[in-house]
Phi, psi and omega in degrees: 000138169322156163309295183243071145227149163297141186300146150314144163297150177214174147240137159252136146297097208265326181224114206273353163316304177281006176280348185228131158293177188293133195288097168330160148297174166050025182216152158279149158235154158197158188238126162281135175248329196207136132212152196220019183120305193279278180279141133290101181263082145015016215275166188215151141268124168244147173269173173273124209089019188262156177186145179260137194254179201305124176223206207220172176211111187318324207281131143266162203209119191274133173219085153266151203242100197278314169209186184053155166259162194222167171232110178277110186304039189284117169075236188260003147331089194254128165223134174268129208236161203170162166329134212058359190287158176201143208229123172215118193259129140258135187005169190039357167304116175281133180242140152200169219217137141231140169308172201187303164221206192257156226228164178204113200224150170255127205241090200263144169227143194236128180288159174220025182258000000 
C-alpha cells in the first residue's frame, strides 16, 4: 500500500455485551450494529422468560447465541441453544425463540435477491 491511501474502515467489537445495556426484566432490547442494504446485524437481550413466538423472514438468517439459554423453535425442531450455539435459517422458515434465562443473541439477516 501506498503512502497516501488509507486502510479500509472496519469496526471491531471486542465484546458485543457492551454493546447492550442491562437487560430490563420482562423485556427485549436490541441494538443495530451494521446494516448496509444486504446484511443486518442484531444484537438482541432477552430477559429470561421473554420470547419472540413463531413467525417467518423473508431474509436468510444467522442466529448465534452469545451468552444464556434458550429453546429455539426452527420448523419442527424444538433445540436447547446455550452460549456458542449457531442457527443458520433459510428465508420462509418458521422460528421462534424463548429465554430460558436471560439470553444475548446475534442475529444477522441476508438479502440474497
Amino acid at each position: 500500500m501506498s503512502s497516501d491511501q488509507s486502510p479500509a474502515a472496519y469496526r471491531y467489537l471486542a465484546d458485543l455485551h457492551v454493546e447492550l445495556p442491562d437487560i430490563p426484566p420482562d423485556s427485549i432490547i436490541s441494538r443495530t450494529l451494521f446494516s448496509d442494504g444486504r446484511v443486518n446485524a442484531t444484537l438482541f437481550g432477552f430477559a429470561a422468560g421473554q420470547e419472540l413466538t413463531e413467525h417467518t423472514s423473508t431474509k436468510r438468517a444467522l442466529l448465534h447465541v452469545v451468552s444464556g439459554e434458550a429453546q429455539l423453535t426452527l420448523g419442527a425442531d424444538k433445540l436447547e441453544a446455550s452460549a456458542g450455539a449457531f442457527a443458520d435459517m433459510p428465508a420462509n422458515l418458521p422460528h421462534s425463540i424463548s429465554a430460558k434465562t436471560n439470553m444475548v443473541m446475534l442475529l444477522l439477516l441476508i438479502d440474497e435477491t
